[in-house]
C-alpha positions in Angstrom: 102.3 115.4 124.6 101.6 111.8 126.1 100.3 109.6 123.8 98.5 106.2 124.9 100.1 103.1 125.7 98.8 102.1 122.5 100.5 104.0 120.2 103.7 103.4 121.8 103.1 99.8 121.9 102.5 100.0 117.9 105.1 102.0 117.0 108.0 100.8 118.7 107.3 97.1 119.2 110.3 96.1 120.8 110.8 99.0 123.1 113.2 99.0 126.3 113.7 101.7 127.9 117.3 102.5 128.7 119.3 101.1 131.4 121.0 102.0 134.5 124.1 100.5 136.4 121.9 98.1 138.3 120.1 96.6 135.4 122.4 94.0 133.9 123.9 91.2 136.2 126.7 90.5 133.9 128.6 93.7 134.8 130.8 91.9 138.1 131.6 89.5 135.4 133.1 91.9 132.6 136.6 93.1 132.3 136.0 96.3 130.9 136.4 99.4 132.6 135.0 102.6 132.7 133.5 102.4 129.1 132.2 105.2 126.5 130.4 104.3 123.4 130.1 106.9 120.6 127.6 105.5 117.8 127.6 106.5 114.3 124.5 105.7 111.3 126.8 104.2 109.3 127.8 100.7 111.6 130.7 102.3 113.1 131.1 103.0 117.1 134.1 104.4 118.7 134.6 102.6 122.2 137.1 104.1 124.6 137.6 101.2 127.4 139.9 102.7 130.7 140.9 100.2 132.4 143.4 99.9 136.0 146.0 97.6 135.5 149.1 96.6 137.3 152.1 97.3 134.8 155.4 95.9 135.6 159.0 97.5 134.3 159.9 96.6 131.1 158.2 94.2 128.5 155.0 92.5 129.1 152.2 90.8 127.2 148.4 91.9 128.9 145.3 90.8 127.6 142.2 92.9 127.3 139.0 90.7 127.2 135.8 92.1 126.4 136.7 93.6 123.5 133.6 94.2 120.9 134.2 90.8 118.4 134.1 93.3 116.0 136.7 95.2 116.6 139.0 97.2 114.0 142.5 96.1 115.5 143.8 98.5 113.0 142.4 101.0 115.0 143.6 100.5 118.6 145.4 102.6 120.4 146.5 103.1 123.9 147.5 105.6 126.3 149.2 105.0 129.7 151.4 107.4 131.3 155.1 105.8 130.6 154.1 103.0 128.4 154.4 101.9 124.8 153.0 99.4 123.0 154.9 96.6 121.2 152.7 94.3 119.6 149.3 93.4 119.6 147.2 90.8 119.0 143.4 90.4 118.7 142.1 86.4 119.1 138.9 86.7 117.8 138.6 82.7 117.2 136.1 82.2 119.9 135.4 78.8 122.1 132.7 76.7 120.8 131.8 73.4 120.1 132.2 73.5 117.1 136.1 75.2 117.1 136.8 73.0 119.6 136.3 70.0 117.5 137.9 71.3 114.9 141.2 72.3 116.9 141.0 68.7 118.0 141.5 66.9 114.9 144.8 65.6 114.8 144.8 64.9 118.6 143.0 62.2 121.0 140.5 62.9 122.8 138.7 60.8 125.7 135.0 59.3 124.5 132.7 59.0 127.4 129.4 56.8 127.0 126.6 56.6 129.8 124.5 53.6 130.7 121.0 54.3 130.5 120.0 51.6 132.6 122.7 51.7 135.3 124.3 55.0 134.9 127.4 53.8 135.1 129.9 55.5 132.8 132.7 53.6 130.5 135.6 55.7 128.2 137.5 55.1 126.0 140.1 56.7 123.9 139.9 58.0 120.1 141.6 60.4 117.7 139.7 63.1 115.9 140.6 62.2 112.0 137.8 65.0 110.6 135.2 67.5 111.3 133.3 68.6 108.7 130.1 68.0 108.6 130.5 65.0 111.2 133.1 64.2 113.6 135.1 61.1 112.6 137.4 59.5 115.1 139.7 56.6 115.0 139.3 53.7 118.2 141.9 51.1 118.3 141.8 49.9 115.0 138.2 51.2 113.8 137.0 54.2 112.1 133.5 55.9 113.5 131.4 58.8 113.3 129.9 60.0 116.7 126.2 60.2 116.8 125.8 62.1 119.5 125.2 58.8 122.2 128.7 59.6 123.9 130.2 62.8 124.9 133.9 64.3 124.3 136.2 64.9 126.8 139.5 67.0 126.1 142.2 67.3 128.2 143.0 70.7 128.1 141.5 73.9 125.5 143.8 74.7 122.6 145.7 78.0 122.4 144.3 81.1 120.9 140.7 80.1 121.6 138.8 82.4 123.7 135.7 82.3 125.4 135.6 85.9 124.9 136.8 88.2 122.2 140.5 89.2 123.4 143.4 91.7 122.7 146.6 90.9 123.7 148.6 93.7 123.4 152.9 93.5 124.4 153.6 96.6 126.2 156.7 98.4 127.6 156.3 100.2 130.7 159.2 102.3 132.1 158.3 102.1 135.6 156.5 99.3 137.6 153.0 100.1 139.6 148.7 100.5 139.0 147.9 103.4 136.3 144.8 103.9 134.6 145.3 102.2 130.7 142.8 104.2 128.2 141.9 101.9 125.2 140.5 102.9 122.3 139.4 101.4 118.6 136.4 101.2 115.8 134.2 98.6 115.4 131.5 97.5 113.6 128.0 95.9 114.9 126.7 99.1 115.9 124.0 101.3 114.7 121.1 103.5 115.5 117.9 105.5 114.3 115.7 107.7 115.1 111.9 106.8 114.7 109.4 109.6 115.8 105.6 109.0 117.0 103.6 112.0 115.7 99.5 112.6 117.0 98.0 115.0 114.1 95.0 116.4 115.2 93.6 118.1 111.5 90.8 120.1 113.3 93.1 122.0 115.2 95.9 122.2 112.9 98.3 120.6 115.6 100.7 117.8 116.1 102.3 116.1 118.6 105.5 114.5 118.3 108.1 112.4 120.2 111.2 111.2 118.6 113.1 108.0 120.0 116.2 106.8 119.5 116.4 102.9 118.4 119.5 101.6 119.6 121.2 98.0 118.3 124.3 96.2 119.3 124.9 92.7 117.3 129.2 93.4 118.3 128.5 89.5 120.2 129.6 91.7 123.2 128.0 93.6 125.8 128.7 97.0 127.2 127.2 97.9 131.0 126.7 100.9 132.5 127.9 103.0 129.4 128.6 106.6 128.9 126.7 107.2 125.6 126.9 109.2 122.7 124.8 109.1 119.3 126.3 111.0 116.5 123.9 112.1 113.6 126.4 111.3 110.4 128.2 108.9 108.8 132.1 110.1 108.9 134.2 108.9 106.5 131.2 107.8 103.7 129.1 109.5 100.9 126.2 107.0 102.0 123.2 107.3 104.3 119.7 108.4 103.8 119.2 111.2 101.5 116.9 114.0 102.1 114.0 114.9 100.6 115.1 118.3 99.2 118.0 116.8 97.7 118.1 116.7 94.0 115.6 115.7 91.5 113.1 117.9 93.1 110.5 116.9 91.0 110.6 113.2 92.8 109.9 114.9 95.7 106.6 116.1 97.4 106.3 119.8 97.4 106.7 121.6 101.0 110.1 120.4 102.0 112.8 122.7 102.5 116.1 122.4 104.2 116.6 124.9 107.4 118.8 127.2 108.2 118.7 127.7 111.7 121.8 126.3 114.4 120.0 124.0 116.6 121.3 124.0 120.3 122.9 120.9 120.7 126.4 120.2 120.8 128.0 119.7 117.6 131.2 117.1 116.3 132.5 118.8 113.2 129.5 118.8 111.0 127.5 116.3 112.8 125.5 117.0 115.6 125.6 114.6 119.6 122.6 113.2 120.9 124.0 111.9 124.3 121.8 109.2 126.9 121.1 111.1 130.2 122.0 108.5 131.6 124.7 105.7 131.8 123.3 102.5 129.9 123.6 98.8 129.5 124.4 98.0 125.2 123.6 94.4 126.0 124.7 91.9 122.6 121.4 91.2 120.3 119.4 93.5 121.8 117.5 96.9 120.8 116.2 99.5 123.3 114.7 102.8 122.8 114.9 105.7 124.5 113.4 108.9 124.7 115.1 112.1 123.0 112.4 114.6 121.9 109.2 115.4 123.1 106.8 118.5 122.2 103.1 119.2 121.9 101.1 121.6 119.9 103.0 122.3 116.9 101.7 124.2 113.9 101.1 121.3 110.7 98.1 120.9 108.0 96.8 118.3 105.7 97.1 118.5 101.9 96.5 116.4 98.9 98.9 115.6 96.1 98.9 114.1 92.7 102.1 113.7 90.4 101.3 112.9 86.8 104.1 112.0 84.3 104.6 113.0 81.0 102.0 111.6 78.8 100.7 109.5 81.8 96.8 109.5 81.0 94.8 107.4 82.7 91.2 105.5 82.1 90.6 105.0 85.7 90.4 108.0 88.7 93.7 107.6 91.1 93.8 108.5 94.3 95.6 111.5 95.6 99.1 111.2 98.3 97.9 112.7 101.6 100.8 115.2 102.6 101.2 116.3 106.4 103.4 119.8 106.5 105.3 120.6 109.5 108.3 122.8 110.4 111.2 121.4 112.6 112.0 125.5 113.3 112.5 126.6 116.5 109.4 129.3 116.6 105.9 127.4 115.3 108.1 124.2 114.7 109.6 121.0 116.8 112.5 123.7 117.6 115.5 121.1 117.2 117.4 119.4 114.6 115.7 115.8 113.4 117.9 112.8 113.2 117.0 110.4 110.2 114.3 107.6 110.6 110.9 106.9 110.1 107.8 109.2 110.9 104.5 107.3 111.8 101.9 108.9 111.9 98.5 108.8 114.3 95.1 110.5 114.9 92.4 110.1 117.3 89.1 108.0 115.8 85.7 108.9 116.6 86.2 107.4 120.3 89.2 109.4 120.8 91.4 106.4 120.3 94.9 106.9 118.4 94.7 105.0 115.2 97.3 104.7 112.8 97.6 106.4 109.4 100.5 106.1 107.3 104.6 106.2 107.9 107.7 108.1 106.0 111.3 108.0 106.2 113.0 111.6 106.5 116.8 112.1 105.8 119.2 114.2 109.2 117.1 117.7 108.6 118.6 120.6 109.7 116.4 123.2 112.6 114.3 125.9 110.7 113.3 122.7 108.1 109.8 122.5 106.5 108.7 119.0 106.0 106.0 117.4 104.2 105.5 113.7 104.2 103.0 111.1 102.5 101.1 109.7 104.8 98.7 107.4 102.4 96.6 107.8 99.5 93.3 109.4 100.2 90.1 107.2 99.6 88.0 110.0 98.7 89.7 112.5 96.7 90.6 111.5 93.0 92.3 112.5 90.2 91.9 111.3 86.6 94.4 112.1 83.4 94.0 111.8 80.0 96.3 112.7 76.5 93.4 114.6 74.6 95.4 115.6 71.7 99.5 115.3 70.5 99.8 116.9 66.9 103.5 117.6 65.6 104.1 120.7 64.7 105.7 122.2 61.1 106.8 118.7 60.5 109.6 118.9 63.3 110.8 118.0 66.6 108.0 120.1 68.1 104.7 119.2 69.8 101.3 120.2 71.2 100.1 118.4 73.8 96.1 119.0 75.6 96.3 117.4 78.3 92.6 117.1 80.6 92.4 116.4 84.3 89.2 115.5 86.1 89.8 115.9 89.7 86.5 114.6 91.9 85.8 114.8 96.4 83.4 112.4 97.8 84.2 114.2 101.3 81.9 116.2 103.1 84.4 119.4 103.2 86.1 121.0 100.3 89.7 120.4 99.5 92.3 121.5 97.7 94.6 119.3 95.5 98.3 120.3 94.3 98.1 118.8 90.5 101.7 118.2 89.4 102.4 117.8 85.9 106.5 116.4 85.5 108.6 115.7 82.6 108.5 119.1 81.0 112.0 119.5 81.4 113.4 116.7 78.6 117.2 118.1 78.3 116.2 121.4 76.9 114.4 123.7 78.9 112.7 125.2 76.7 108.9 123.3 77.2 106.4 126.8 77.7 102.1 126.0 78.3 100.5 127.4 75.5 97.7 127.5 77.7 95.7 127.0 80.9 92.1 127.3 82.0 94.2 127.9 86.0 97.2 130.0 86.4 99.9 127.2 87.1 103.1 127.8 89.2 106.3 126.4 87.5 107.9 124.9 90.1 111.3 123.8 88.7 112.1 123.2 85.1 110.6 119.8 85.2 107.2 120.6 86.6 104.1 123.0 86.4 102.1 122.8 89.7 98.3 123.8 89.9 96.5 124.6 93.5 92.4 123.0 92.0 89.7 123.9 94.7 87.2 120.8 94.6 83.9 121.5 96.3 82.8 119.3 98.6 81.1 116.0 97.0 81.8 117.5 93.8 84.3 117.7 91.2 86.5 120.4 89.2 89.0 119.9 85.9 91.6 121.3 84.3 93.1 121.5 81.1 96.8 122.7 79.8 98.3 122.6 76.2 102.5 122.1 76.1 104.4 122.9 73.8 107.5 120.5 73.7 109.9 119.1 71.9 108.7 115.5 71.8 
């Protein structure tokens, strides 16, 4: 599949593909090393940072800068060959203007002031008394608050603040000489998705899809020319998105199934690795995108859906969910195991441009899955409820219930609508339809679901009587 500029453009609006080695200045500047990134959904990244250090015999303090500012320095470890670590400390208090003034109360300071005529430059010297909210110094034997017409001069930067996020870490080496030093640690700031860019052509029955993965660093540090690896999971947490086919079925839109086929990707535990082809740049505040799945031609349809609740009637026609049904399988399916993220959703318009019709979130499916997804509500195919009759029965906690559904198609084609009727389950399980003028299909315990033909630019109805408890 290639789908136009356009529809990329639209659905990933702040695309950037990844990078290679050459495509961030900053890397001469960095202290890392030879860096791997492993990126979970749930804001949680392992880095592993080797580094080639100079270790001398016995006891030494070295400081790793570059660390991600949101480091886990509960997490750290190190391995050197011969070496031990002692202490460690992570100085995350990071050099600012604002930090620096606030070290700086206590302690004088020089105040420089410029001549706007002349240039010339006079100083003087004050001592911070406050900053909060305002800097308030003492000169001589006056109080002031600096306005911003003279600048600050210090004479030196205050300990333990950092330009850049730094672990120092006391280590004792039993021999002197270079050795690669492997660091590793969790941190936060990280995360990524998957959002996927689907063509449906409905005369064909086919769809085209590529998936992409959405990358984001907000760590306040960057990572060049990293070894990559995207982990579909969260380890560790009961949270994330939740499937479709999960419970409560009757919230769900019929079609979607989880799979049971092994997709062929390499697996970590119960989570499966999407790793970059290539070495990338995770630059600080930025999100990229990069290409992970791309097939063309696979098998999907078009159907209509309506879910009424119990005793949901209705003096207006409602429009039915449009439901696109694919398989992620490997044979007449995307053949791979789908990430979680967002579906959008395109198809060509009378000129053959790509025009967009509707998005939906889908939870990590398995290969072998069936998926159906809501693209919109349909403009010209209706469905309209109505409560004819509730009489209780024998004076007790049962009831009849007639229920009447209208169901009209101002297309030009016939279609088919799957009429969902929920809320028949009510803590018993024992709701039964007394009858039906269409053979229903009782989905779950909750639901009865009717497949109603509606002619083209015509209508059809239905009607059901429950027997229920309430």
């Amino acid at each position: 599949m290639r789908l136009t500029a356009l529809v990329l453009a639209a659905a990933l609006p702040c695309a950037a593909h990844a990078q290679t080695a050459t495509d961030s200045p900053s890397e001469s500047r960095t202290a890392q090393g030879d860096v791997a990134v492993t990126i979970y959904n749930n804001d949680l990244a392992l880095i592993q940072d080797k580094r080639m250090l100079a270790l001398p015999s016995g006891r030494t303090r070295q400081e790793f800068a570059d660390v991600s500012a949101a480091i886990r320095p509960e997490t750290v470890t190190l391995a050197a060959a011969n070496t031990a670590i002692v202490e460690q400390n992570f100085d995350f208090d990071l050099l600012t203007p604002q930090k620096l003034m606030d070290k700086a109360v206590g302690q004088t300071v020089t105040l420089v002031k410029t001549n706007p005529e002349t240039g010339a430059e006079s100083s003087e010297s004050a001592r911070v008394l406050a900053n909060n909210g305002g800097t308030v110094v003492q000169v001589g034997n006056r109080i002031e608050v600096l306005n911003g017409t003279r600048r600050v001069v210090f004479s030196s930067l205050p300990p333990n603040l950092r330009a850049r996020p730094t672990l120092s870490v006391t280590l004792d080496s039993g021999a002197a000489g270079p050795r690669p030093v492997t660091l590793n640690y969790l941190s936060s700031g990280f995360g990524w998705k998957a959002d996927y860019v689907a063509l449906f052509d409905e005369g064909a029955g086919k769809i085209d899809v590529q998936g992409w993965i959405t990358l984001t660093n907000t760590t306040g540090t960057s990572f060049p020319n990293a070894t990559t690896l995207l982990v579909a999971g969260s380890p560790g947490s009961d949270g994330g998105s939740r499937p479709r086919y999960g419970r409560n079925p009757s919230r769900a839109i019929p079609g979607n199934a989880p799979g049971t086929e092994t997709a062929r990707r390499e697996q970590l535990g119960d989570f499966y690795v999407y790793p970059l082809k290539e070495r990338t740049t995770i630059a600080n505040a930025q999100q990229k995108q990069v290409g992970f799945l791309d097939v063309a031609g696979v098998p999907a349809g078009k159907a209509y859906f309506y879910r009424n609740g119990w005793l949901d009637t209705s003096d207006e026609a409602k429009s039915a969910d449009t439901v696109l049904r694919f398989s992620s399988s490997r044979d007449g399916g995307l053949g791979d195991a789908l990430p979680a993220g967002t579906v959008r959703v395109y198809m060509r318009d009378a000129r053959g441009q790509p025009q967009f019709i509707g998005e939906s979130n889908i939870g990590h499916t398995p290969m072998g899955s069936r998926l159906a997804l809501k693209t919109g509500e349909a403009f010209d195919v209706k469905v309209q409820p109505t409560v004819v009759k509730r009489e209780r029965l024998g004076g007790g906690d049962r009831w009849r219930t007639t229920m009447h559904y209208k169901l009209t198609n101002a297309r030009s084609q016939p279609v088919t609508v799957e009429l969902a009727q929920a809320g028949l389950d009510s803590w018993w399980d024992d709701t039964r339809i007394e009858s039906e003028s269409l053979k229903s299909d009782r989905t779950n315990s909750d639901e009865a679901l009717w497949k109603v033909e509606v002619p083209a630019n015509g209508e059809a109805s239905l009607d059901a009587v429950f027997i229920t408890r309430f």
